[in-house]
LOMAR-736635 format. One record per residue: residue number from 1; z, y, x of N, C-alpha, C in turn. Coordinates in nm, 2 decimals. Layout:
# LOMAR-736635
 num     nw     nv     nu    caw    cav    cau     cw     cv     cu
 NUM      Z      Y      X      Z      Y      X      Z      Y      X
...
END
This chain:
# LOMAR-736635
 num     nw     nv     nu    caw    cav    cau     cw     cv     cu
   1  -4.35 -13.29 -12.31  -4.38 -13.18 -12.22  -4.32 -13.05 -12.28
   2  -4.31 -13.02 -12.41  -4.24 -12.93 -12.46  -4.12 -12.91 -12.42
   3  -4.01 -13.03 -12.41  -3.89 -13.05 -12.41  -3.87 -13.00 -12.29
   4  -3.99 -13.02 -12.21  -3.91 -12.98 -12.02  -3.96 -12.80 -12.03
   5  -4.05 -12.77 -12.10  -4.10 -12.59 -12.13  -3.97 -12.55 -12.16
   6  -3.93 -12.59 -12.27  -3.78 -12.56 -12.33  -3.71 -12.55 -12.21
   7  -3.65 -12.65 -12.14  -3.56 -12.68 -12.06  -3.59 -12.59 -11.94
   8  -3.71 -12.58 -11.88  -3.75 -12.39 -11.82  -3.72 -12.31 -11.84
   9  -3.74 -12.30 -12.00  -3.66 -12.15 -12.02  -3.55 -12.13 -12.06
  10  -3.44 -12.24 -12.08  -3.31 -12.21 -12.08  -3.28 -12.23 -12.00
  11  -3.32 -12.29 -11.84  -3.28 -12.26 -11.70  -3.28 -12.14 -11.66
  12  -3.40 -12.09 -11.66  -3.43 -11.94 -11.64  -3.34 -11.82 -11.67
  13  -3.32 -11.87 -11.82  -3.29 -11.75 -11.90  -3.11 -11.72 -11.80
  14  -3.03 -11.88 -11.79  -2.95 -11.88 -11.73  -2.90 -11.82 -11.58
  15  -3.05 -11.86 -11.54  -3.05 -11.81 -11.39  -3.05 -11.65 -11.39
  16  -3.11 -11.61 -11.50  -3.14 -11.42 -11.52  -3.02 -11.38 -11.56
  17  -2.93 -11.43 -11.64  -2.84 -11.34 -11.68  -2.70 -11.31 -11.60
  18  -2.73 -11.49 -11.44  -2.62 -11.49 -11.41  -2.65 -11.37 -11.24
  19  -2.78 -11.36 -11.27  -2.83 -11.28 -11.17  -2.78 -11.07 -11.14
  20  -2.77 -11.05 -10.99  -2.65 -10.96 -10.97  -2.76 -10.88 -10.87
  21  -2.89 -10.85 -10.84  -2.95 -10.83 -10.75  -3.11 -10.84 -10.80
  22  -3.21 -10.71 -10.72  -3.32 -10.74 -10.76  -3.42 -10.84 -10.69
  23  -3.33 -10.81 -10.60  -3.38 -10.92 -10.50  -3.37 -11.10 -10.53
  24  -3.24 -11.12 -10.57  -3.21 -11.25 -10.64  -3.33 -11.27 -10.78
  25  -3.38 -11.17 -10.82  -3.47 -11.16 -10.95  -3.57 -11.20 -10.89
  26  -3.64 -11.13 -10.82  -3.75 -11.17 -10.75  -3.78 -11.34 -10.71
  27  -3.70 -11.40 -10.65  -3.64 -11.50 -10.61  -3.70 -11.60 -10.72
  28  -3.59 -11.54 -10.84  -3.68 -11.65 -10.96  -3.74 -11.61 -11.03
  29  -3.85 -11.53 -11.03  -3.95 -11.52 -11.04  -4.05 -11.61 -10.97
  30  -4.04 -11.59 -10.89  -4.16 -11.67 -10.77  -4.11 -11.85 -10.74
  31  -3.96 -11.88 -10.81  -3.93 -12.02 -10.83  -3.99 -12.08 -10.95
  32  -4.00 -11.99 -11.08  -4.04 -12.05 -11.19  -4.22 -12.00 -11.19
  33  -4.19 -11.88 -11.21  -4.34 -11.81 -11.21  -4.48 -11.84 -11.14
  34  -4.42 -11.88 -11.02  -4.53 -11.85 -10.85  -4.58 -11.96 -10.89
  35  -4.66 -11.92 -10.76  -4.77 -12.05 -10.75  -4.74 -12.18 -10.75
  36  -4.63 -12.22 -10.69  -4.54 -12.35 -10.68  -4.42 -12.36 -10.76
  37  -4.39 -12.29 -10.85  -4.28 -12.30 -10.96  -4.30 -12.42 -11.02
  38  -4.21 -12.41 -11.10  -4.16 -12.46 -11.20  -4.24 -12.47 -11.33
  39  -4.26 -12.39 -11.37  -4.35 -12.39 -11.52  -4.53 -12.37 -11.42
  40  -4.55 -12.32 -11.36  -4.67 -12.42 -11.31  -4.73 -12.53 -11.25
  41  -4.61 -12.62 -11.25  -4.65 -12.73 -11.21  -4.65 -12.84 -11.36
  42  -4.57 -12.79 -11.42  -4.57 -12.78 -11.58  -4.74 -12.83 -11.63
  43  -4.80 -12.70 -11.58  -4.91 -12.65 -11.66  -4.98 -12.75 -11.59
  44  -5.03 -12.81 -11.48  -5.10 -12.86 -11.36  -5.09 -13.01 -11.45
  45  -5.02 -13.06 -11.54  -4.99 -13.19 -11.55  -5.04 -13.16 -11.69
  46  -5.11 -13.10 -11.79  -5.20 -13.08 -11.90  -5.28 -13.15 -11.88
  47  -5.36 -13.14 -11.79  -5.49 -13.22 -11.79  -5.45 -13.37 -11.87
  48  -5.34 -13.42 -11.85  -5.35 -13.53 -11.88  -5.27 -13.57 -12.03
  49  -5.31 -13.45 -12.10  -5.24 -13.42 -12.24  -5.40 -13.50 -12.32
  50  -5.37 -13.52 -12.45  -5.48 -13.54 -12.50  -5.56 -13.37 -12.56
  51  -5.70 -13.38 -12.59  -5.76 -13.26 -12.64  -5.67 -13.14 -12.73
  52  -5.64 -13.21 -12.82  -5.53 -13.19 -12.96  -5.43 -13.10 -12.93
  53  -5.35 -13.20 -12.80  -5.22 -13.13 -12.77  -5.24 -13.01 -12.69
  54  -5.37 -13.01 -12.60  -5.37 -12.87 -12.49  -5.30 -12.78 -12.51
  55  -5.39 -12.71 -12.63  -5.40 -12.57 -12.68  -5.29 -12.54 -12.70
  56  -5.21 -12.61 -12.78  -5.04 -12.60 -12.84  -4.98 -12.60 -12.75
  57  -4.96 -12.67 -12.64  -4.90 -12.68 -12.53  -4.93 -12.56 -12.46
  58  -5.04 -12.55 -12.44  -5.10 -12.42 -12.32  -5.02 -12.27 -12.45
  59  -5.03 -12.28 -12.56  -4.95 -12.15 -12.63  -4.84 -12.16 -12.59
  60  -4.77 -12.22 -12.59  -4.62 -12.27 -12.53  -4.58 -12.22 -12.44
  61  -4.63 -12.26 -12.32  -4.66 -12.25 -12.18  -4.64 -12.08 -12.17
  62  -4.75 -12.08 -12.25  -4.80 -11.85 -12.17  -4.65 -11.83 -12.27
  63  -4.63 -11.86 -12.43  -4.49 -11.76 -12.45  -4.37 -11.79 -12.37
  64  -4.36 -11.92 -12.32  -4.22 -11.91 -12.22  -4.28 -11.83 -12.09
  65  -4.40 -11.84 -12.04  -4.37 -11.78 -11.91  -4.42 -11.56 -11.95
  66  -4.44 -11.54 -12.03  -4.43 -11.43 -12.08  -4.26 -11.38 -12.11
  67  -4.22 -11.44 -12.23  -4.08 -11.47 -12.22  -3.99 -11.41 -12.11
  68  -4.01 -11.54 -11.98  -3.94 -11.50 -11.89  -3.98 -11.37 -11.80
  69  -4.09 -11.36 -11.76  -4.11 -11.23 -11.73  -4.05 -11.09 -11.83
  70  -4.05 -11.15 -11.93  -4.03 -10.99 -11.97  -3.83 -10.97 -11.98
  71  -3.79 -11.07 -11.96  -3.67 -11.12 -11.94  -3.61 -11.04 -11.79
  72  -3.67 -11.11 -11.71  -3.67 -11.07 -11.55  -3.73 -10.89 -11.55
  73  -3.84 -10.82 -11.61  -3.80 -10.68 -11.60  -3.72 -10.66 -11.68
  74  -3.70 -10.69 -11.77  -3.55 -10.60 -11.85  -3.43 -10.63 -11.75
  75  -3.41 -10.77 -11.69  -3.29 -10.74 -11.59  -3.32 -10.63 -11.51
  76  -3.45 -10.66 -11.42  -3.45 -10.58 -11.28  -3.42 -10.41 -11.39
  77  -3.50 -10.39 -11.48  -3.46 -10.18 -11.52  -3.30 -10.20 -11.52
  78  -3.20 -10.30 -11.58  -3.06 -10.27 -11.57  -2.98 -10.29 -11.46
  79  -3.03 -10.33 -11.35  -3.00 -10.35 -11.20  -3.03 -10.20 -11.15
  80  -3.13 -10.19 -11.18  -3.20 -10.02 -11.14  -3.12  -9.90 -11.17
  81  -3.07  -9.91 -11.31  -3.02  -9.80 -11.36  -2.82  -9.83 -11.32
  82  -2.80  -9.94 -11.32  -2.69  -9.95 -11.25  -2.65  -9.85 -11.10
  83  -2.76  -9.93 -11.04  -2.75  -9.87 -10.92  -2.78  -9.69 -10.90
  84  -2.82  -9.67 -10.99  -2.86  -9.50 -11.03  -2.73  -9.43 -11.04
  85  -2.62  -9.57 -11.14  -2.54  -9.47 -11.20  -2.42  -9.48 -11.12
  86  -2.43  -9.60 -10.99  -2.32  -9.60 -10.96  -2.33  -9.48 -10.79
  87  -2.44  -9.46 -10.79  -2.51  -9.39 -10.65  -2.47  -9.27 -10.72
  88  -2.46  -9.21 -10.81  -2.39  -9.08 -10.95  -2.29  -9.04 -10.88
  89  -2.20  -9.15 -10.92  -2.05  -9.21 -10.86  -2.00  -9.13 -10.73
  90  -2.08  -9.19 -10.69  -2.05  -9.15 -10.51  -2.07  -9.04 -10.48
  91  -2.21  -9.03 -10.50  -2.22  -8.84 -10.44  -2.17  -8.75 -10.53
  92  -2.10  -8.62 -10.38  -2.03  -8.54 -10.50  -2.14  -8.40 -10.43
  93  -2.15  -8.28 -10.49  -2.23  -8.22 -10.39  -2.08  -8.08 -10.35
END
């Protein structure tokens, strides 16, 4: 179960960096993150972990999906400030 957490977040990480839009951000957010993602369906299949492994696993779990979140705002502030600097650009007064 670890191996596919792992394998989450270097999908992710890939899908964020090849990402060009806030809106595309959003997107995966709510593919990995949401209610029906990816890393929660992850977590949904614990129950059937033994006692032992939960905890470790459940720590896992919250630092990848923290991870990616804080991943996904640092894109969306440089999508933001992009768009700031290139809206700069354009207007002249």
């Amino acid at each position: 179960m670890k191996a596919k957490l792992d394998q989450i977040r270097e999908h992710a990480l890939a899908q964020i960096k090849s990402c060009d839009t806030t809106e595309k951000l959003n997107e995966i957010r709510v593919s990995i993150l949401g209610k029906k993602g990816e890393l929660t369906a992850v977590l949904k299949q614990m129950g059937g972990l033994s006692p032992e492994e939960r905890p470790i696993i459940g720590q896992v779990a919250n630092e990848i999906r923290e991870y990616i979140s804080d991943e996904i705002d640092e894109k969306v502030a440089e999508l933001k400030k992009l768009q700031q600097q290139k809206k700069l650009e354009t207007e002249t007064i």
